[in-house]
PyMOL Python script that loads the backbone (N, CA, C, O; Angstrom):
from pymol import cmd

cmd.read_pdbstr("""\
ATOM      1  N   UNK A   1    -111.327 -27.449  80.183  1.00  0.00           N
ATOM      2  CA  UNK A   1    -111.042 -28.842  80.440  1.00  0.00           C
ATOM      3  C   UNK A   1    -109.704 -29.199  79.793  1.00  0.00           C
ATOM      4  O   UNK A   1    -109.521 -28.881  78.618  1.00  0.00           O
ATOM      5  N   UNK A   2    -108.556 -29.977  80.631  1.00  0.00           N
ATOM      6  CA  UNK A   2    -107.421 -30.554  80.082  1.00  0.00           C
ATOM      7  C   UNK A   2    -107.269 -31.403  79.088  1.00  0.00           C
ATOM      8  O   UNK A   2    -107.813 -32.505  79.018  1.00  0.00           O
ATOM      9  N   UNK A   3    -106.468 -30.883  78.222  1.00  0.00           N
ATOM     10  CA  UNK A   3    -106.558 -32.560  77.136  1.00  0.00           C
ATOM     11  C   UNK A   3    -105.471 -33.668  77.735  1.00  0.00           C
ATOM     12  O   UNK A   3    -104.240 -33.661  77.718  1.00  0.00           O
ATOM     13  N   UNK A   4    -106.408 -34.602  78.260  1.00  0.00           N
ATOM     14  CA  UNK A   4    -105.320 -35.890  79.141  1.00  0.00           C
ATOM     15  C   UNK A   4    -104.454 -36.404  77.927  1.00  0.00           C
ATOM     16  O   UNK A   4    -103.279 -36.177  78.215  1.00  0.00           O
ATOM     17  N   UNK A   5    -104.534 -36.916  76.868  1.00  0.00           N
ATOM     18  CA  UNK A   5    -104.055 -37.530  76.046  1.00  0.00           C
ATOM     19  C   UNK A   5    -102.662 -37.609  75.737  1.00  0.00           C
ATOM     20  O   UNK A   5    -102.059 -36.568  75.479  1.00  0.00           O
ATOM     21  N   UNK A   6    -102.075 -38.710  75.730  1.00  0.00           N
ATOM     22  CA  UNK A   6    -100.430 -38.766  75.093  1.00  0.00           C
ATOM     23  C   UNK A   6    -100.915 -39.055  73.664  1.00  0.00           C
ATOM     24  O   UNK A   6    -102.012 -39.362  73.197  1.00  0.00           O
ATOM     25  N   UNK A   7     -99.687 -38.843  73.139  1.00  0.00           N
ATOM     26  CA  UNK A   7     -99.624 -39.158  71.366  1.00  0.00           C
ATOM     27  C   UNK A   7     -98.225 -40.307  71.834  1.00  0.00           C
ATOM     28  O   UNK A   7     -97.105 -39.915  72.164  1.00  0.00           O
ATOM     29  N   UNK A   8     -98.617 -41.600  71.757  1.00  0.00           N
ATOM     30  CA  UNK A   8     -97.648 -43.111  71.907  1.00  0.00           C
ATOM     31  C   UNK A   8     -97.179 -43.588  70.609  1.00  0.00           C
ATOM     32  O   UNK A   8     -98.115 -44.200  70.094  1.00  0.00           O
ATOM     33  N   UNK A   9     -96.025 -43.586  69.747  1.00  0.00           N
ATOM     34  CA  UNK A   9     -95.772 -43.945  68.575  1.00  0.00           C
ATOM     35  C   UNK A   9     -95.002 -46.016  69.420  1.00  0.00           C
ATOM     36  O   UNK A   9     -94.738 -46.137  70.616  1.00  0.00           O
ATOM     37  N   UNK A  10     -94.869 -47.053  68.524  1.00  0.00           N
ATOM     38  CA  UNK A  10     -94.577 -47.849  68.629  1.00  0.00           C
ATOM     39  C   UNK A  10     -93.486 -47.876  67.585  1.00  0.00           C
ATOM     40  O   UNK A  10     -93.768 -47.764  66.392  1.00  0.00           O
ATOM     41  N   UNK A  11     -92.000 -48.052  68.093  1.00  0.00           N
ATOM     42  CA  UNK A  11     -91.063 -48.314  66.796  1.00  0.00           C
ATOM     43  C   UNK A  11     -90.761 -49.500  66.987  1.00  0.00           C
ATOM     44  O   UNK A  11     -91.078 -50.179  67.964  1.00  0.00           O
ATOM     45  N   UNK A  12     -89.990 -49.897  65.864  1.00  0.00           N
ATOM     46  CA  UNK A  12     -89.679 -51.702  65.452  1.00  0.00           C
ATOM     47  C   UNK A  12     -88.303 -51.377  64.337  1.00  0.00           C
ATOM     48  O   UNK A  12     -88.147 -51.173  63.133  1.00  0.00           O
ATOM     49  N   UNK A  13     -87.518 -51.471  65.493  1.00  0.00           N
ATOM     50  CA  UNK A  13     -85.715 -50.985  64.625  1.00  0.00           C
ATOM     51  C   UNK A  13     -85.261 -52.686  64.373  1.00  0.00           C
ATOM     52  O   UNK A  13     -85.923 -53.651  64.755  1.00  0.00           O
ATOM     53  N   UNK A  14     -84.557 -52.711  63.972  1.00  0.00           N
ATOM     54  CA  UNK A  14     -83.681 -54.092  63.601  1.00  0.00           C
ATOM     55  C   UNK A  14     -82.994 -54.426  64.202  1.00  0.00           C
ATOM     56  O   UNK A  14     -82.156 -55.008  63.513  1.00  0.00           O
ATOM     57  N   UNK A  15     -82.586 -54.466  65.844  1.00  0.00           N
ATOM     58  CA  UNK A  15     -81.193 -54.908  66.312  1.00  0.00           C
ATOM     59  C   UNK A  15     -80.277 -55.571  65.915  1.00  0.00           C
ATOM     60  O   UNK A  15     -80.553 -56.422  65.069  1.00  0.00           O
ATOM     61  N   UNK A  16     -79.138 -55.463  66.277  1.00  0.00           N
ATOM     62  CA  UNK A  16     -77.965 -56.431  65.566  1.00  0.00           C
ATOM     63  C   UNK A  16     -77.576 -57.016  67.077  1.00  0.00           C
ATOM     64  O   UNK A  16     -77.115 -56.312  67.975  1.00  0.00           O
ATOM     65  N   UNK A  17     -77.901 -58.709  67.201  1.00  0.00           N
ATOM     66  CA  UNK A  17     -77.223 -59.476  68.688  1.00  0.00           C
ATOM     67  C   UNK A  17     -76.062 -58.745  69.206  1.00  0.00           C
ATOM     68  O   UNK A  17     -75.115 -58.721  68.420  1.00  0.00           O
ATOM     69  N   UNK A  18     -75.902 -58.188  70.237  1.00  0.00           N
ATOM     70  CA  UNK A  18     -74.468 -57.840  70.940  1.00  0.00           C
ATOM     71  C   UNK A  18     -74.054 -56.630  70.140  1.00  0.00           C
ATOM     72  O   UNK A  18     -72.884 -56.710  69.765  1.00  0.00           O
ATOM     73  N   UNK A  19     -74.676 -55.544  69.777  1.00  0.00           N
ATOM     74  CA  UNK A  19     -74.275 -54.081  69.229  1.00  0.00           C
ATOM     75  C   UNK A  19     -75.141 -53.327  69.533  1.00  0.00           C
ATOM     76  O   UNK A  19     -76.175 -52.868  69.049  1.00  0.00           O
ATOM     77  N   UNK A  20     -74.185 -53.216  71.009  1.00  0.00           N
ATOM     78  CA  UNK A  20     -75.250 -52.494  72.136  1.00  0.00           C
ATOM     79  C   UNK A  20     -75.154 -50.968  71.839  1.00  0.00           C
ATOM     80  O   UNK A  20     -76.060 -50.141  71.946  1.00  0.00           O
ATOM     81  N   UNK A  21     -73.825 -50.762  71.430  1.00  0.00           N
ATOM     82  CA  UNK A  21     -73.757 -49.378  70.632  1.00  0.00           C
ATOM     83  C   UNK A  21     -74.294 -48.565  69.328  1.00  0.00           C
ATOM     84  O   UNK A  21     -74.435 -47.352  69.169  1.00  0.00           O
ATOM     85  N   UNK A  22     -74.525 -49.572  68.519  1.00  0.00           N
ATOM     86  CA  UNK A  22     -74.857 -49.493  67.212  1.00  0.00           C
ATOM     87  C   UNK A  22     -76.855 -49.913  67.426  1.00  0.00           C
ATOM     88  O   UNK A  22     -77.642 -49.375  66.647  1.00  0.00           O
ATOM     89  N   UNK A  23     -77.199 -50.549  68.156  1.00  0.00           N
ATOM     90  CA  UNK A  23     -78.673 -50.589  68.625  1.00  0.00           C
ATOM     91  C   UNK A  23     -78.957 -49.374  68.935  1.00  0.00           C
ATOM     92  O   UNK A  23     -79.781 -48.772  68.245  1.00  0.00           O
ATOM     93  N   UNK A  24     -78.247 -48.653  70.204  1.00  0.00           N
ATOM     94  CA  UNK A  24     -78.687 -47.553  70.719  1.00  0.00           C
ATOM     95  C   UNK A  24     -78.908 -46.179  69.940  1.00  0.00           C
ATOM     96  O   UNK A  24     -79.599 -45.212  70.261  1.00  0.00           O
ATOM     97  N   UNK A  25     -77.970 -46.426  68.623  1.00  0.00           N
ATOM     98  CA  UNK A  25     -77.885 -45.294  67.943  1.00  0.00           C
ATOM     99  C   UNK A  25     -79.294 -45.467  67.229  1.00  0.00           C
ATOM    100  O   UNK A  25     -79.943 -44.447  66.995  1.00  0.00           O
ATOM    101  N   UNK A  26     -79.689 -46.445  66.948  1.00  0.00           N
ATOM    102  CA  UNK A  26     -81.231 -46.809  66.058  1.00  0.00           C
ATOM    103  C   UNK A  26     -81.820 -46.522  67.087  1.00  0.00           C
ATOM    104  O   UNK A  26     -82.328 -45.406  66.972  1.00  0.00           O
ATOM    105  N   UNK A  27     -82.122 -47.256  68.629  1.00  0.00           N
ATOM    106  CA  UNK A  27     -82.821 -46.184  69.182  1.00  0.00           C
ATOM    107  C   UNK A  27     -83.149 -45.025  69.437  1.00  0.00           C
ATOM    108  O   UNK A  27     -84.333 -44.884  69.741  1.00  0.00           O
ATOM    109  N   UNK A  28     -82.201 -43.673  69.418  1.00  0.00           N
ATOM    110  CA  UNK A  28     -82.475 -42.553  69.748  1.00  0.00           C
ATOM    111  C   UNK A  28     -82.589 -41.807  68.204  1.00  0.00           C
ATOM    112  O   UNK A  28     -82.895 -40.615  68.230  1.00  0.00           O
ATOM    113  N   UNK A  29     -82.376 -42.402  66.939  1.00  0.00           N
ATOM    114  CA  UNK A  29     -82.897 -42.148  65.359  1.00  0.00           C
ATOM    115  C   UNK A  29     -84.324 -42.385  65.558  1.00  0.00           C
ATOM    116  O   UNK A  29     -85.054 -41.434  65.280  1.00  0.00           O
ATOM    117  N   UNK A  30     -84.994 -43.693  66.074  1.00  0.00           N
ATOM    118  CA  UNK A  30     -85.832 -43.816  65.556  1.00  0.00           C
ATOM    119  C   UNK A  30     -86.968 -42.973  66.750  1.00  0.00           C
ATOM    120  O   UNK A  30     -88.187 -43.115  66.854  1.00  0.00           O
ATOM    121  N   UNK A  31     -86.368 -42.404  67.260  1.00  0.00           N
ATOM    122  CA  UNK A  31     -86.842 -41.441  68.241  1.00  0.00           C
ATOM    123  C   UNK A  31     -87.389 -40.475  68.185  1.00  0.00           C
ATOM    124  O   UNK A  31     -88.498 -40.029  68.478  1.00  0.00           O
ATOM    125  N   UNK A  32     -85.734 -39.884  67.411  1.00  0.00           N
ATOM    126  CA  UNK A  32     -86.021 -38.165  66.721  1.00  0.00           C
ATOM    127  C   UNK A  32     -86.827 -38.634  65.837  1.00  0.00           C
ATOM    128  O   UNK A  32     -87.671 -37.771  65.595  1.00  0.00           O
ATOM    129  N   UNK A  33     -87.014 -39.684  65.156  1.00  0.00           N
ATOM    130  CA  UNK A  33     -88.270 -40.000  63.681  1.00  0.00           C
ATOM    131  C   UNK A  33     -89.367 -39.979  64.204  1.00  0.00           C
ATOM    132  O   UNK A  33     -90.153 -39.484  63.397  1.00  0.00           O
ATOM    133  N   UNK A  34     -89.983 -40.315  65.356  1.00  0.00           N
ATOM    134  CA  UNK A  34     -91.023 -40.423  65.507  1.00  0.00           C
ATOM    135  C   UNK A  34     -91.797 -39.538  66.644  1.00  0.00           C
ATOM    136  O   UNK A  34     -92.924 -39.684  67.116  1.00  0.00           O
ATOM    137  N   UNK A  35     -90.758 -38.542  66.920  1.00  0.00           N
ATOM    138  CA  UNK A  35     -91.454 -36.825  67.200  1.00  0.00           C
ATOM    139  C   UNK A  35     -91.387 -36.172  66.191  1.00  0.00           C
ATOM    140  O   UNK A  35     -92.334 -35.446  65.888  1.00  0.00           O
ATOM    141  N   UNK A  36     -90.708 -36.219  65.715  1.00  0.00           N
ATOM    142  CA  UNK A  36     -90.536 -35.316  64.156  1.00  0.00           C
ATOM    143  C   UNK A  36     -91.826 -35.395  63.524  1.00  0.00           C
ATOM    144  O   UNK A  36     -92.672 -34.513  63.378  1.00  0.00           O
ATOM    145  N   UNK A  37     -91.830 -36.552  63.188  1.00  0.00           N
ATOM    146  CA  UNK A  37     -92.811 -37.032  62.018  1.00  0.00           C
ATOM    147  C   UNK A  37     -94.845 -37.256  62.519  1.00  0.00           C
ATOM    148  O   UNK A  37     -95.909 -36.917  62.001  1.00  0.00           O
ATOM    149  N   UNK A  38     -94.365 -38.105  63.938  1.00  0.00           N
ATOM    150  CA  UNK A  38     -95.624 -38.295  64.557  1.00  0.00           C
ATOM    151  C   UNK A  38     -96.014 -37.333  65.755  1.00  0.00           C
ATOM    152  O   UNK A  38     -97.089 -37.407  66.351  1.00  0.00           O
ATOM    153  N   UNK A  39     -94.968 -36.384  66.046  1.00  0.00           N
ATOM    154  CA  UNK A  39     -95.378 -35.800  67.278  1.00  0.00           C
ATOM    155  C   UNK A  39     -95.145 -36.410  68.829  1.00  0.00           C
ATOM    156  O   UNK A  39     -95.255 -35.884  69.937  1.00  0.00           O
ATOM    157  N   UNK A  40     -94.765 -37.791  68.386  1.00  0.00           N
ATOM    158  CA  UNK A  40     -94.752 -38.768  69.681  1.00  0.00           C
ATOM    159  C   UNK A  40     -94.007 -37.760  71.074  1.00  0.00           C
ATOM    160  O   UNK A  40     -93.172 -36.857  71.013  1.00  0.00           O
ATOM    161  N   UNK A  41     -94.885 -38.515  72.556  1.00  0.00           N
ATOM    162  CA  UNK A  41     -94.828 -38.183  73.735  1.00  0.00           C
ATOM    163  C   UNK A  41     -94.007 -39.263  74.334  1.00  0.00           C
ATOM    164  O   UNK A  41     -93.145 -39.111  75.201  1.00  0.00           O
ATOM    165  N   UNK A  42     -94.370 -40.354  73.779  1.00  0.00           N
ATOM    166  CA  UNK A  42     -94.173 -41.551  74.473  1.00  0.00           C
ATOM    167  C   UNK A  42     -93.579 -42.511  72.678  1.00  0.00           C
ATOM    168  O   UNK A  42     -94.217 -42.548  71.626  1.00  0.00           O
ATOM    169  N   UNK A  43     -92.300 -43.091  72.958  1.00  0.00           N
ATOM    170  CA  UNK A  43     -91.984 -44.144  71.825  1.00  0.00           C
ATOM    171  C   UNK A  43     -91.660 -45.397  72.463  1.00  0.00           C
ATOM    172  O   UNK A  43     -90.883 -45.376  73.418  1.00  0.00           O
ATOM    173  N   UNK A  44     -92.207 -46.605  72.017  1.00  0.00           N
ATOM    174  CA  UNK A  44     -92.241 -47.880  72.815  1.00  0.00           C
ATOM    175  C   UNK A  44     -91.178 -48.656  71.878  1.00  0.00           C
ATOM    176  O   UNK A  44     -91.036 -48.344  70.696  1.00  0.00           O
ATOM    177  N   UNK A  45     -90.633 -49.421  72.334  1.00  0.00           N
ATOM    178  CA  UNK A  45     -89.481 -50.342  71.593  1.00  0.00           C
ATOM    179  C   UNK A  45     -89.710 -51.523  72.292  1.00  0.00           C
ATOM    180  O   UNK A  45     -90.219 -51.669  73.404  1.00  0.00           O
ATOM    181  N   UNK A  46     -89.245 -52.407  71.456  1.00  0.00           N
ATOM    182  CA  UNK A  46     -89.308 -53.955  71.750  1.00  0.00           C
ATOM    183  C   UNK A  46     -88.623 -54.258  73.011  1.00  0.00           C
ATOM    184  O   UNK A  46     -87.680 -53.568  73.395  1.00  0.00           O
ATOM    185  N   UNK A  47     -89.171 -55.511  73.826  1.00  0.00           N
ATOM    186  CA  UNK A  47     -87.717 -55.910  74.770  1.00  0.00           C
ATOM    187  C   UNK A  47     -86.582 -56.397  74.028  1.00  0.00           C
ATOM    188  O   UNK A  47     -86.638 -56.971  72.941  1.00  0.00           O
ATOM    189  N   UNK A  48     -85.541 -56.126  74.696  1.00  0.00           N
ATOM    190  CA  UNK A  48     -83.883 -56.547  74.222  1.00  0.00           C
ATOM    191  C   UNK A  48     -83.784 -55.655  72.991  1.00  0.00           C
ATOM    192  O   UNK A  48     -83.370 -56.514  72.213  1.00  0.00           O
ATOM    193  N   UNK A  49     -83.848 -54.819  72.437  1.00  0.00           N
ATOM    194  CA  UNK A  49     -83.658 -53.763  71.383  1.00  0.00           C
ATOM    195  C   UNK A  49     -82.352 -53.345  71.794  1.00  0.00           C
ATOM    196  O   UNK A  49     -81.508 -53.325  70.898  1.00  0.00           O
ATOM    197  N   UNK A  50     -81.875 -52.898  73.310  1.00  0.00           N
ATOM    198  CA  UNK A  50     -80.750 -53.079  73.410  1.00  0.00           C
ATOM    199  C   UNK A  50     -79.263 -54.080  73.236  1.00  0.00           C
ATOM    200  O   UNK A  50     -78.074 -53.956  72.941  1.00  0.00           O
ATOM    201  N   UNK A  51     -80.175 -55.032  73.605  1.00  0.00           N
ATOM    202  CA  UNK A  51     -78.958 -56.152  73.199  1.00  0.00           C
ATOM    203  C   UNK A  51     -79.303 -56.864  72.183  1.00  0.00           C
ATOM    204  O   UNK A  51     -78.726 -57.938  72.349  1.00  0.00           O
ATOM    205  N   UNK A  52     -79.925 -56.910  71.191  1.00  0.00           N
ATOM    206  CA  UNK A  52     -80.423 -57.687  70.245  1.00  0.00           C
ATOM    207  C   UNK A  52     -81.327 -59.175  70.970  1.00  0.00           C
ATOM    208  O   UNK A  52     -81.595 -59.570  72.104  1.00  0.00           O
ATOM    209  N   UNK A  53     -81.532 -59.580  69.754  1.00  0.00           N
ATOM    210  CA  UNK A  53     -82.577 -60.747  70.466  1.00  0.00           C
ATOM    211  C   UNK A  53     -81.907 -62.304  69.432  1.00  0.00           C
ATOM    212  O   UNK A  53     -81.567 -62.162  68.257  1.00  0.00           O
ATOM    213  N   UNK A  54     -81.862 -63.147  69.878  1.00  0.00           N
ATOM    214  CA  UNK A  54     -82.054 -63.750  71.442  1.00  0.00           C
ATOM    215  C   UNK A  54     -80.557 -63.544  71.501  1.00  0.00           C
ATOM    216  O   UNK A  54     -79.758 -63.926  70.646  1.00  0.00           O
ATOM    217  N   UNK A  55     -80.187 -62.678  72.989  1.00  0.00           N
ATOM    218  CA  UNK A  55     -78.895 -62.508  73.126  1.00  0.00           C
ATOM    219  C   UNK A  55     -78.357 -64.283  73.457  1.00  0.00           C
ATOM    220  O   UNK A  55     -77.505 -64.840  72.766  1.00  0.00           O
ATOM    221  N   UNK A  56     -78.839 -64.733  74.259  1.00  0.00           N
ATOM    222  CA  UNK A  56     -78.663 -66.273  74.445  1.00  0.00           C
ATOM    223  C   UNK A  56     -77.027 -66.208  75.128  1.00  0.00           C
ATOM    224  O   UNK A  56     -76.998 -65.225  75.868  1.00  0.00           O
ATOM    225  N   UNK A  57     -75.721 -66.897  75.125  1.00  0.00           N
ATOM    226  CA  UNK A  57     -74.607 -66.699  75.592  1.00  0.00           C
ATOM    227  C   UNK A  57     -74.172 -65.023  75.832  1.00  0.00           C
ATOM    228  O   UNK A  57     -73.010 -64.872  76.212  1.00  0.00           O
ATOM    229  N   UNK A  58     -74.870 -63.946  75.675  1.00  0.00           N
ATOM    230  CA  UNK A  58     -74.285 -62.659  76.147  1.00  0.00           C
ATOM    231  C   UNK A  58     -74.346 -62.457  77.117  1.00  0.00           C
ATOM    232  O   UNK A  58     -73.643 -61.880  77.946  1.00  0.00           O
ATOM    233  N   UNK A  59     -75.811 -63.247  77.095  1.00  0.00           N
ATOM    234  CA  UNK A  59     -75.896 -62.989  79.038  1.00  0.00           C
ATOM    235  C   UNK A  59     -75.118 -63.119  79.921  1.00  0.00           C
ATOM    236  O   UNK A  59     -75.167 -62.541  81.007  1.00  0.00           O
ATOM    237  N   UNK A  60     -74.115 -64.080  79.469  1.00  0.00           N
ATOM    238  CA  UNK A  60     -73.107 -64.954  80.570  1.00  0.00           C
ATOM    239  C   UNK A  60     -71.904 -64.027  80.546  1.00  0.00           C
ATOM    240  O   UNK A  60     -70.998 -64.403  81.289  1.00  0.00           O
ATOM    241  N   UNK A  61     -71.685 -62.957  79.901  1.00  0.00           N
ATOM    242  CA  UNK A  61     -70.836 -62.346  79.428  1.00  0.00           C
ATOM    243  C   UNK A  61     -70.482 -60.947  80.450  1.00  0.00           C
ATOM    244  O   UNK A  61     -71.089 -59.897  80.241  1.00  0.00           O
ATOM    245  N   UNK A  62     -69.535 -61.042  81.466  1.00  0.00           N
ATOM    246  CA  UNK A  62     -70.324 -59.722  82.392  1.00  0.00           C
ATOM    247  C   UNK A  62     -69.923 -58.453  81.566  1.00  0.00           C
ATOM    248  O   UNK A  62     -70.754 -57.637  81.966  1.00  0.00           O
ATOM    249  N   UNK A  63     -69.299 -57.939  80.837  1.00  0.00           N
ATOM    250  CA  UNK A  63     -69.359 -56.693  79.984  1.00  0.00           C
ATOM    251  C   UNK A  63     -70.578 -56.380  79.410  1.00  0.00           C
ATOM    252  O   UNK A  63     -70.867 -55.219  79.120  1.00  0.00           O
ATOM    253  N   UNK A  64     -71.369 -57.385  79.208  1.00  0.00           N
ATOM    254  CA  UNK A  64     -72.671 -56.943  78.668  1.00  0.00           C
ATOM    255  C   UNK A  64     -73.186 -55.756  79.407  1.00  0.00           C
ATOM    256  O   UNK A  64     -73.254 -54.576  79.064  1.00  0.00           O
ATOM    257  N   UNK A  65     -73.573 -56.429  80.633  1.00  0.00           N
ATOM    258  CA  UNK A  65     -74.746 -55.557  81.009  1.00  0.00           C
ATOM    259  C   UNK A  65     -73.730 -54.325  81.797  1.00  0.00           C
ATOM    260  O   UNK A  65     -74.459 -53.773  82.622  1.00  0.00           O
ATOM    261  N   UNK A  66     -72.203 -53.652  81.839  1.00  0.00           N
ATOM    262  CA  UNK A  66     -71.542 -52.740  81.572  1.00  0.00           C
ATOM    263  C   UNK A  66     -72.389 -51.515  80.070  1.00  0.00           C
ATOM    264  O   UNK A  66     -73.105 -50.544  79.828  1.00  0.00           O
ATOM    265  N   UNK A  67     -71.668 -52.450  79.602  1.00  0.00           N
ATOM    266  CA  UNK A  67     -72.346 -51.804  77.879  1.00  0.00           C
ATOM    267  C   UNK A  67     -73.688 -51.549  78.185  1.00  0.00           C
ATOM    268  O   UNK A  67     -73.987 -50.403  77.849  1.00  0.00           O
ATOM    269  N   UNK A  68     -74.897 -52.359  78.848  1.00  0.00           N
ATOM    270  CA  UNK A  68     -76.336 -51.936  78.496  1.00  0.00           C
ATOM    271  C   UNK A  68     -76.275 -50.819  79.332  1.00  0.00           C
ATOM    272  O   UNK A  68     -76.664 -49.822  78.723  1.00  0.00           O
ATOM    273  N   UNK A  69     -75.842 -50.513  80.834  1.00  0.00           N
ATOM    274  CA  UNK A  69     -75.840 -49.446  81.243  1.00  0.00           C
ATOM    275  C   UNK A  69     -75.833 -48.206  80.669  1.00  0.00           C
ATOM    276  O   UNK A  69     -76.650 -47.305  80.858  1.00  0.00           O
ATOM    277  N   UNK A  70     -74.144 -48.200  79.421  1.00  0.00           N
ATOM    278  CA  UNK A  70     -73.254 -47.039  79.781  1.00  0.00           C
ATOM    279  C   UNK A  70     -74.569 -46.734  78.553  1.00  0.00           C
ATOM    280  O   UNK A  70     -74.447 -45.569  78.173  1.00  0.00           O
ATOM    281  N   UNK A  71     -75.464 -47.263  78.020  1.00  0.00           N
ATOM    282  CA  UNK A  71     -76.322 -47.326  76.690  1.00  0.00           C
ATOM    283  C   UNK A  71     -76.957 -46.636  77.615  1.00  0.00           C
ATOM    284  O   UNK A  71     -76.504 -45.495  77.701  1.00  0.00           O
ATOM    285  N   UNK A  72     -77.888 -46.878  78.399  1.00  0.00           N
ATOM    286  CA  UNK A  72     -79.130 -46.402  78.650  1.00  0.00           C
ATOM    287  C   UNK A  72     -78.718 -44.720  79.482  1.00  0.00           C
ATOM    288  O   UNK A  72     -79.510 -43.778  79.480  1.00  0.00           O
ATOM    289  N   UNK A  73     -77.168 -44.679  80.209  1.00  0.00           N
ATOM    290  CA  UNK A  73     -77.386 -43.431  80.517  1.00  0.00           C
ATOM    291  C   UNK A  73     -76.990 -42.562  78.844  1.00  0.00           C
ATOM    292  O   UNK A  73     -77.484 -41.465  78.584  1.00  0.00           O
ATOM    293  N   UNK A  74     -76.140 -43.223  77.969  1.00  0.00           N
ATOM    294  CA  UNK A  74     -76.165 -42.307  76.526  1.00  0.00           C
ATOM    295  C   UNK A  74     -77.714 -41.887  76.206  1.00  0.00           C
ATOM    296  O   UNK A  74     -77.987 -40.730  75.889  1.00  0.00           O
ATOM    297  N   UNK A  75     -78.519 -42.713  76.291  1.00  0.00           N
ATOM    298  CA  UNK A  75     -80.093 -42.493  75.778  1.00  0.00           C
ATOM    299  C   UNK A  75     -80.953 -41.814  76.654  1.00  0.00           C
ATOM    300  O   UNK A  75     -82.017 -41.483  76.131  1.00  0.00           O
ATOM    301  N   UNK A  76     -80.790 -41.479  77.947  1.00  0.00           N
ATOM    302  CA  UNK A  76     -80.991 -40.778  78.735  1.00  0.00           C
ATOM    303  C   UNK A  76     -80.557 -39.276  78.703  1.00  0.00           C
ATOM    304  O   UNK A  76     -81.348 -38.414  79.087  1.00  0.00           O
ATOM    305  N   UNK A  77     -79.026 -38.879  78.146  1.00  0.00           N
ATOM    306  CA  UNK A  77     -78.551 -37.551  77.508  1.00  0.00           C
ATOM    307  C   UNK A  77     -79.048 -37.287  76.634  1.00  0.00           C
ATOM    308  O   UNK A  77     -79.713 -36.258  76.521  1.00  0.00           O
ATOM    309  N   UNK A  78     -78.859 -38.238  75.634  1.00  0.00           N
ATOM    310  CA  UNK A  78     -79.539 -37.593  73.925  1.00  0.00           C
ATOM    311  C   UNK A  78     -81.183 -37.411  74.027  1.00  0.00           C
ATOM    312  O   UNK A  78     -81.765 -36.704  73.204  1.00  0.00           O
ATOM    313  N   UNK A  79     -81.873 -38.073  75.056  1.00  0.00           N
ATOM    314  CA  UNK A  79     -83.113 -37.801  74.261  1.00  0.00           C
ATOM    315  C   UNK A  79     -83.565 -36.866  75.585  1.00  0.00           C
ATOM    316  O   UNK A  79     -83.814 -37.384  76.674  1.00  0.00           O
ATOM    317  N   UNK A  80     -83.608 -36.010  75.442  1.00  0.00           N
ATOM    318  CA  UNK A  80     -84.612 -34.999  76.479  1.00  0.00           C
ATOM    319  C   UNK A  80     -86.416 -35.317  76.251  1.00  0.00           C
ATOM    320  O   UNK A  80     -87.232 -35.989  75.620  1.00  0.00           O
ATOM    321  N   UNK A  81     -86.251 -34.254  77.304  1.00  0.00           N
ATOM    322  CA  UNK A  81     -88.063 -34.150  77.140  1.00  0.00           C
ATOM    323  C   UNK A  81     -88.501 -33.715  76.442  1.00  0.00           C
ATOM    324  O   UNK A  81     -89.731 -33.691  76.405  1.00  0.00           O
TER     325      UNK A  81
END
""", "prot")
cmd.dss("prot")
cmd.show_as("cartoon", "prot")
cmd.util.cbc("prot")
cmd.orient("prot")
């Protein structure tokens, strides 16, 4: 019989508003921390962890969501399966 089970860690990094670069790097740290440490399959992060919270006027900003992109394909390279 298969073992169905994921091992799901939940992280809770600190964003900094509008350091979409400097967020992302806490995302994929607190990544490697929590396969390392917990084994995690699956790591869940807050909404807006990328852009900090409450981005509020970033939104209006069109480089933002440039930056959240070029973020999510960086976090897409660094973190494999």
């Amino acid at each position: 019989m298969a073992n169905n089970q994921i091992r799901v860690v939940l992280a809770q990094i600190d964003p900094i508003v509008g350091d979409v670069a400097g967020n992302t790097r806490k995302v994929i740290a607190a990544t490697q921390q929590a396969r390392q440490q917990h084994a995690a399959e699956l790591v869940v992060f807050p909404e807006l962890c990328l852009t900090g919270y409450p981005p509020e006027d970033l939104l209006l900003r069109p480089g933002l969501l440039k930056r959240v992109d070029k973020s999510l394909k960086t976090l897409c390279q660094q973190i494999d399966d």
